[in-house]
C-alpha positions in Angstrom: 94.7 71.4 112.1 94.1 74.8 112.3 94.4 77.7 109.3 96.4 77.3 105.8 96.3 79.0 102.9 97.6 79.2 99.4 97.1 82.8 97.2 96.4 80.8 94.0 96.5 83.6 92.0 96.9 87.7 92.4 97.6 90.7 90.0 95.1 93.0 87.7 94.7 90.1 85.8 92.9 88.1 88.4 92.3 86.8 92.2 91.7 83.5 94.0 92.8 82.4 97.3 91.4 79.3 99.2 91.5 79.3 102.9 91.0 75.7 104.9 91.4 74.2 108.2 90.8 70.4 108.7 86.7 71.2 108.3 86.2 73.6 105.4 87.4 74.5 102.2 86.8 78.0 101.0 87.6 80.1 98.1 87.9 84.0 98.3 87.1 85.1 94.9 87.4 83.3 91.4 88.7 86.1 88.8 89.4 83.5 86.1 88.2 81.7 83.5 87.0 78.1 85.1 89.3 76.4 82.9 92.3 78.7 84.6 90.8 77.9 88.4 91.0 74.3 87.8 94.7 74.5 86.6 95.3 76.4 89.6 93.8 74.3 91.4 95.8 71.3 90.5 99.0 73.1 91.3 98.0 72.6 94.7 96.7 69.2 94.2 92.9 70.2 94.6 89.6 70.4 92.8 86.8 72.1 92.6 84.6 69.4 94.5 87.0 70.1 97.2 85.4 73.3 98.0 82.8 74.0 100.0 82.0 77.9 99.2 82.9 81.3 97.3 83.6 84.1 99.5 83.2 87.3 97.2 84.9 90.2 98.0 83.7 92.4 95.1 82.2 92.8 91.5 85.5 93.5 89.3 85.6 91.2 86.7 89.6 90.3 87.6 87.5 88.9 91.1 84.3 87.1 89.2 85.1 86.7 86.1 84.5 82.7 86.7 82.4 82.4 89.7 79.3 81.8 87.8 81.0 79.0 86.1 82.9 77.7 88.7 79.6 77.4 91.2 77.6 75.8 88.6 80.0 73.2 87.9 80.3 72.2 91.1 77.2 73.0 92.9 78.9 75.6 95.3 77.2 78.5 98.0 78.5 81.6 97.1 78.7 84.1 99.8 78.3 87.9 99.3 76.6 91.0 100.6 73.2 92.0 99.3 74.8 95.0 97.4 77.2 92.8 95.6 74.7 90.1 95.1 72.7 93.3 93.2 76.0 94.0 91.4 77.3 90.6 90.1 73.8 88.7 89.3 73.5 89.6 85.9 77.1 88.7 84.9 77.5 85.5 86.4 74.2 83.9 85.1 71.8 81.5 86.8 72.5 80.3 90.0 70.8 77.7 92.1 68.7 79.4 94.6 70.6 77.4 97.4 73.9 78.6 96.8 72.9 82.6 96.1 73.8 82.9 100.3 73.5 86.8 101.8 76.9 87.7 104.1 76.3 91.2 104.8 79.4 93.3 105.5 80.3 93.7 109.2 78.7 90.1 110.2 80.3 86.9 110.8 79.5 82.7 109.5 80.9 80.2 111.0 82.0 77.1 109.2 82.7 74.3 111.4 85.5 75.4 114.0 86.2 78.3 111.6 84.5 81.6 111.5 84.5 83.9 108.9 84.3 87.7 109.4 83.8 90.3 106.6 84.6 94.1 107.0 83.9 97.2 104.9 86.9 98.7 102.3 87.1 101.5 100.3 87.2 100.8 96.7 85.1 101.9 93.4 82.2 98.7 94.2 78.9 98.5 95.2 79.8 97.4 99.1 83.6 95.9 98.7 84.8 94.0 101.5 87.8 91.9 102.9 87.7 88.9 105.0 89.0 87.7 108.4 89.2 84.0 109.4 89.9 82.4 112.5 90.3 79.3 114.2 91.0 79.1 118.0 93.7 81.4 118.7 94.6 81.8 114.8 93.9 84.7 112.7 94.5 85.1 108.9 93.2 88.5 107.3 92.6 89.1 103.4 92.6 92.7 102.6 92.9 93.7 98.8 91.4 96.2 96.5 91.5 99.5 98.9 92.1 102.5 98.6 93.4 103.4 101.9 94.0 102.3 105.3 90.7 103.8 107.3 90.7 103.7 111.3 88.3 100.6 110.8 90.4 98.7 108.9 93.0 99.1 110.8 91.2 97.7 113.8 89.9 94.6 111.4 93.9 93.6 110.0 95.0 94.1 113.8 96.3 90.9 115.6 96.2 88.8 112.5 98.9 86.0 112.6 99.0 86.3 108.8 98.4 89.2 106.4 97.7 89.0 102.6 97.6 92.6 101.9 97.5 94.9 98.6 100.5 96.4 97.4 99.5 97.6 94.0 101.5 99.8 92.5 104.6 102.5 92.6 103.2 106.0 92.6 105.6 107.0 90.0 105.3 104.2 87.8 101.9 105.0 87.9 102.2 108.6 87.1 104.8 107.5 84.4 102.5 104.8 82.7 100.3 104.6 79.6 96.9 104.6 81.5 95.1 107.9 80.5 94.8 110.4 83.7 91.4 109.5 84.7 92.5 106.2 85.2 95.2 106.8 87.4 93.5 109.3 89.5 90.8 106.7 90.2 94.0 104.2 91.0 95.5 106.7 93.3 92.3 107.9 95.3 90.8 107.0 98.3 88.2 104.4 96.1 91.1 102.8 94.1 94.0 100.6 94.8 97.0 100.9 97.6 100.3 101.9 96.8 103.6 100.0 98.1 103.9 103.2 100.1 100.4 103.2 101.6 100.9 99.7 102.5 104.1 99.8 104.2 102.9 103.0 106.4 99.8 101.1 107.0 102.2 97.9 108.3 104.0 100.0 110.5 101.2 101.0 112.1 99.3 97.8 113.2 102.6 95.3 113.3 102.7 93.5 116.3 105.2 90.6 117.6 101.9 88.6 116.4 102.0 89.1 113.1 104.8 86.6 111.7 104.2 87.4 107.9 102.6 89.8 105.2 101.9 88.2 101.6 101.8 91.2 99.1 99.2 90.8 96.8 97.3 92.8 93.8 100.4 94.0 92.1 99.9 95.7 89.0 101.9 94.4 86.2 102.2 98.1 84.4 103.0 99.6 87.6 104.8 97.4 89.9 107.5 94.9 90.5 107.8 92.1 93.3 111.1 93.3 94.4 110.4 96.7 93.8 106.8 96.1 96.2 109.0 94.5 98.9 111.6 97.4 99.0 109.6 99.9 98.4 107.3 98.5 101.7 110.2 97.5 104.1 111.3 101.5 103.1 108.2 103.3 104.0 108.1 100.8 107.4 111.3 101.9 108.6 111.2 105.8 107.5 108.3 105.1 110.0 110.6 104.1 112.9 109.1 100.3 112.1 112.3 98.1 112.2 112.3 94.3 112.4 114.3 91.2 111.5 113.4 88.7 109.2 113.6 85.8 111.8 110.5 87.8 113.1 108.5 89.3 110.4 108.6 88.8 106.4 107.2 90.3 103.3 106.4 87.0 101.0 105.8 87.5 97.3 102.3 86.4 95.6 102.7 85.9 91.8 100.0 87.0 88.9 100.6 83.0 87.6 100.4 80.6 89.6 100.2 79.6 93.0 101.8 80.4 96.3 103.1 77.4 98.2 100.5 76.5 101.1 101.2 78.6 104.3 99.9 77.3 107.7 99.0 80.2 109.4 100.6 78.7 112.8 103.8 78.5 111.4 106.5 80.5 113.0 
């Protein structure tokens, strides 16, 4: 059956994406209330006992806030590295001993015909990561929560079919905003968030006649704008020499509530 995915959820509010091919279920982060993940769930006529594990991609309550919850209701594994495990155990309460499961950063689990493949990003956590998956020839990669593009991740989002990738905020909506100036220096620097800009220049650089889509995800609601993000990205692509048409390439919108429509990742 190969990859599909659906971004139930993305934005400073929250974050939740579930990845499955015809095997496995998995969801990448549950930064809502249990209550909320179930209603997202249903949008995409699913439930919690239809997934199989939690992949954690960092301790920021808008990524965990209802994992505890969530994997005690349903009795699910949640995967994370051993610093993040140190960072989130005390704020997710008791979990069963079987489901507290070590994926250190840099390694790989497979689940059935898919594997999954973390890699190291630069953001204000203990040991944040994003996540590859594959099946067969088919690569989706989830990269959110960085504060820059390093020459390793680079490498990791290369040849992905599918992107979702942060586009956070507009530098000078940032710099405009109500956030005190400690907060948006942590926002614009290398452990903080990427900016439309940032994203686009990092697109130019690793976009290949593979990659069919990007999904921009992790906008800020103070600070950003879905059209604005897709502009602003397409812009700093092309001042880049990065041209393309949309019959071979699109920017597709994640929303802060409520689902996107599934995506299969072999899908022209």
């Amino acid at each position: 059956m190969g990859i599909s995915f659906t971004v139930l959820s993305s934005g400073s509010t929250g974050n939740a994406t579930v990845v499955r091919n015809g095997e496995t279920t998995l969801m990448i982060d549950a930064g809502f209330s249990a209550k909320r993940i179930d209603e997202l769930l249903a949008v995409r006529e699913l439930t919690g006992r239809d997934i199989d594990g939690i992949l954690v991609t960092h301790e920021h309550s808008d990524h965990i806030k209802g994992l505890g919850a969530v994997a005690r209701k349903y009795d699910l594994p949640i995967y994370a590295n051993t610093k993040t495990w140190g960072a989130i155990e005390k704020g997710i309460g008791n979990i069963a001993e079987h489901n507290r499961i070590i994926l250190e950063t840099g390694t790989h689990r497979d689940f059935g015909s898919m594997r999954v493949e973390s890699f190291a990003i630069s953001h204000d956590a203990a040991e944040p990561v994003g996540y590859n998956f594959y099946d067969g020839n088919e690569k989706l990669c989830v990269a959110t929560d960085l504060g820059y593009v390093s020459d390793k991740v680079r490498m990791a989002l290369e040849g992905s079919d599918v992107l979702v990738l942060e586009a956070n905020h507009d530098i000078e909506m940032l710099r405009m905003g109500r956030y005190p100036w400690n907060t948006k220096r942590r926002i614009l620097g290398d452990m903080g968030h990427l900016s439309n800009e940032a994203a686009g220049a990092a697109l130019s650089e690793i976009l290949t006649g593979r990659t069919k889509r990007t999904y921009l995800a992790h906008l800020s609601l103070d600070h950003n704008m879905i059209d604005l993000a897709r502009m602003s990205v397409r812009g700093a692509m092309e001042d880049r020499g990065c041209f393309y048409k949309d019959s071979e390439f699109k920017l597709c919108n994640t929303y802060y509530d409520r689902p996107t429509p599934w995506d299969k990742v072999s899908q022209p």
